[in-house]
C-alpha positions, 0 to 999 in steps of 0.5 A: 274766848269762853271755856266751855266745861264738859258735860257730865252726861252719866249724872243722870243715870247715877241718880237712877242707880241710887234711887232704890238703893246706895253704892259705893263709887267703885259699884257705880263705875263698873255699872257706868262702863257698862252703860256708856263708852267713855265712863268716868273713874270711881276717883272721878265719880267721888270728885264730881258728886262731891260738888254737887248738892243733890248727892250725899257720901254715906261714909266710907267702906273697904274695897279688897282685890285679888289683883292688890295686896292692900285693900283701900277706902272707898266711897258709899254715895246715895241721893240727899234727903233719902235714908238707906240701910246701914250695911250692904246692899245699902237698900233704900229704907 
């Protein structure tokens, strides 16, 4: 029996996303949820461009929330090979 592996099927619309500017993996999901109906988590999103070359992580940034008392680190993703901005909006350069 051959396991089949699930299909990314966002990947693409993540490429899109980052083409004119960089986002942190929270920012994609919440524009992933729009879009699809079963979207990935940001946990999963940073797991799965992590293992995929055409993404690079930009470095790292808080995420603060009035439902959390702490605020944690979350990822910045853009696509390799382009430049972006070093603070937010994290514009494509």
């Amino acid at each position: 029996m051959i396991k089949m592996t699930k299909q990314k099927k966002w990947i693409p619309a993540v490429r899109g996303m980052l083409e004119m500017r960089a986002m942190r993996s929270v920012d994609i999901e919440q524009e992933l949820s729009a879009r699809f109906r079963h979207a990935p988590s940001a946990r999963s999103i940073t797991a799965a461009l992590n293992g995929d070359s055409r993404f690079v992580k930009g470095g790292t940034t808080h995420n603060s929330s009035l439902l959390k008392s702490k605020s944690h680190l979350v990822a910045i993703w853009g696509l390799s090979g382009m430049r972006y901005a070093e603070g937010y909006p994290y514009e494509r350069v």
